[in-house]
Backbone as CSV, one residue per row, in Angstrom:
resi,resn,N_x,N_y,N_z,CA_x,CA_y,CA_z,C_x,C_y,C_z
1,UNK,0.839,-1.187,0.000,0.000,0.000,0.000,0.872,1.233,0.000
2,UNK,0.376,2.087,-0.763,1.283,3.650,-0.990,0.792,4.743,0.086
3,UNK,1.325,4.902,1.240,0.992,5.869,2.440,1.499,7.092,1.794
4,UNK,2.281,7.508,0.517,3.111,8.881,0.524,1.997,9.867,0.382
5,UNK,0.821,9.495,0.372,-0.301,10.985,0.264,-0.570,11.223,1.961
6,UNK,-0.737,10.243,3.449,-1.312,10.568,4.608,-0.504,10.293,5.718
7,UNK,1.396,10.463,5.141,1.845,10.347,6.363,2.258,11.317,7.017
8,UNK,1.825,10.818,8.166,1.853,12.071,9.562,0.135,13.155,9.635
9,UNK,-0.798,12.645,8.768,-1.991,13.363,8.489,-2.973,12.463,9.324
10,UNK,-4.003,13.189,9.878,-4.838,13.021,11.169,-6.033,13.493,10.076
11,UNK,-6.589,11.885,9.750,-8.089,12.358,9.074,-8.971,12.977,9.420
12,UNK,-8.884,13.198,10.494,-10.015,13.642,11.689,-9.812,15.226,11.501
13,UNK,-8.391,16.080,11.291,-7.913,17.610,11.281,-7.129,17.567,10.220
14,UNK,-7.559,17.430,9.187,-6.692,18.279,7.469,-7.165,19.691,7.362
15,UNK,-5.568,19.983,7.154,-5.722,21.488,6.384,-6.707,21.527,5.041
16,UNK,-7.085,22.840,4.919,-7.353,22.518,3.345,-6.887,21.846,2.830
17,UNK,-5.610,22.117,2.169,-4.326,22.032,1.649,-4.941,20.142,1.585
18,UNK,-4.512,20.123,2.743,-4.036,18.619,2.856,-5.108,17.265,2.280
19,UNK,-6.971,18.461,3.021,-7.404,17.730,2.137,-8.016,18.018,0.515
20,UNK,-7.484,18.482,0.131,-7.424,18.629,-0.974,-6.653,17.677,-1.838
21,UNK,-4.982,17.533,-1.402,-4.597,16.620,-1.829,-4.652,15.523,-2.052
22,UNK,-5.585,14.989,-0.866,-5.879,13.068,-0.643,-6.975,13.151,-1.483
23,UNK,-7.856,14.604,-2.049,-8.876,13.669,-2.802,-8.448,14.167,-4.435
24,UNK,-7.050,14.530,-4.747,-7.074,15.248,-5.568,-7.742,16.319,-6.223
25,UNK,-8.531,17.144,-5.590,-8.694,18.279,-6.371,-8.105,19.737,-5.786
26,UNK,-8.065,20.771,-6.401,-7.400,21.986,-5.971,-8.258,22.343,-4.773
27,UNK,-7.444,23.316,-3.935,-8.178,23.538,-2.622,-8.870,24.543,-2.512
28,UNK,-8.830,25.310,-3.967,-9.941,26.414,-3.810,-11.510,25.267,-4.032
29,UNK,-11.323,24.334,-4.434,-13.015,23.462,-4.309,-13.097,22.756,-2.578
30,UNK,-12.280,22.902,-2.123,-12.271,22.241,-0.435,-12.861,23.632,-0.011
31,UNK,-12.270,24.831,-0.703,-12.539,26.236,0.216,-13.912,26.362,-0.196
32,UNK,-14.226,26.317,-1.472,-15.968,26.715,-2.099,-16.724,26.055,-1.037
33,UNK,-16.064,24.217,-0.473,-17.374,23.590,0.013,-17.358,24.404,1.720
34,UNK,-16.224,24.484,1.961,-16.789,25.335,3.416,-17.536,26.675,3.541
35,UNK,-17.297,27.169,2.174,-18.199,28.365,2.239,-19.644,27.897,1.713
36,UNK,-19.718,26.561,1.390,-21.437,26.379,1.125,-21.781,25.622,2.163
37,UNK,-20.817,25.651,3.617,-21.203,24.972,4.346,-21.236,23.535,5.304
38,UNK,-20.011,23.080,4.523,-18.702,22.059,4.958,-18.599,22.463,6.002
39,UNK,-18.795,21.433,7.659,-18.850,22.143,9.061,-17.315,21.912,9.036
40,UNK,-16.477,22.809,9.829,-14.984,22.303,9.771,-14.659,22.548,11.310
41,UNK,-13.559,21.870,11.756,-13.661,21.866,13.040,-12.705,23.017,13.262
42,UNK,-11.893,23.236,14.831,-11.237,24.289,15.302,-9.701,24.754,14.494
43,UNK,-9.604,25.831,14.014,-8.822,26.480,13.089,-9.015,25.907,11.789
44,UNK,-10.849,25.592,11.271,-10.722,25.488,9.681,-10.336,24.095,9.895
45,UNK,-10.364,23.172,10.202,-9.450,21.860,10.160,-10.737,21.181,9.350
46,UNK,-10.516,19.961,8.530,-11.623,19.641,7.932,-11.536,17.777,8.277
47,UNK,-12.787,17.373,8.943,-12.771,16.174,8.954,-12.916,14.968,7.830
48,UNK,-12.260,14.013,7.042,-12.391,13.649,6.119,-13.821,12.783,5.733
49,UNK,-14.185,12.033,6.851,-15.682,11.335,7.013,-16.872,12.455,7.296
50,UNK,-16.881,13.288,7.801,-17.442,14.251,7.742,-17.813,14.984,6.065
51,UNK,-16.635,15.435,5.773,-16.236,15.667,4.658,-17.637,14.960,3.537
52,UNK,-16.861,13.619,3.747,-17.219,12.642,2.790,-18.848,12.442,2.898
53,UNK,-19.460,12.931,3.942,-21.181,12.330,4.504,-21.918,13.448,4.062
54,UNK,-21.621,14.918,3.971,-21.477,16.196,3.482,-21.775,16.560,2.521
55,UNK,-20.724,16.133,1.490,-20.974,15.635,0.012,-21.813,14.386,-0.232
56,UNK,-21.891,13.760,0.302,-23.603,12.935,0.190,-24.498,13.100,0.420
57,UNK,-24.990,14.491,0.915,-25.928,15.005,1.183,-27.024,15.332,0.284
58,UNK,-28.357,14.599,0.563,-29.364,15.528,-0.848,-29.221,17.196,-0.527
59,UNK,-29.367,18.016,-1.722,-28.952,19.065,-1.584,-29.801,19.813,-0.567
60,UNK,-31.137,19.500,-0.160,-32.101,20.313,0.161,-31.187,19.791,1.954
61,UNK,-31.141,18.908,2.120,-30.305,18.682,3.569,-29.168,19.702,3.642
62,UNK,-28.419,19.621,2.518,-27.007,20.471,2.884,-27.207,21.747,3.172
63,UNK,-28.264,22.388,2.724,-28.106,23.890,2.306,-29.421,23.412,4.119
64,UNK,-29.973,23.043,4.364,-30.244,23.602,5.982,-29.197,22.986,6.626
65,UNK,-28.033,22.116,6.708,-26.911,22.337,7.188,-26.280,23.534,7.353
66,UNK,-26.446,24.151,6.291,-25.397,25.418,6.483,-25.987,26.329,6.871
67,UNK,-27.346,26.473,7.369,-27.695,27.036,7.477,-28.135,26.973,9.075
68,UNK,-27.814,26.141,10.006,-27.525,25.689,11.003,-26.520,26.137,11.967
């Protein structure tokens, strides 16, 4: 198994940055989803299962998430 994308990374607290990288896309789309409402934990940290349950959201759920 290839660890060189999550070593020393705490799925639970990724930077943008960081998660951006594990899912490959740029981190201005990690930044769009916290501004539509991606809950992120203390200093912006973003949980990856969280993350991931978030984006499975029917939309009409997400948007009263964020609105929460």
């Amino acid at each position: 198994m290839d660890n060189r994308k999550t070593d020393g990374m705490d799925p639970t607290a990724l930077s943008v940055e960081q998660a951006a990288r594990l899912l490959g896309v740029e981190a201005d789309v990690v930044s769009l989803h916290i501004g539509q409402g991606l809950p992120t934990g203390p200093g912006g940290t973003v949980n990856l299962v969280t993350y991931a349950a978030w984006l499975n959201l029917p939309e009409s759920d997400a948007a009263r998430e964020s609105e929460a």
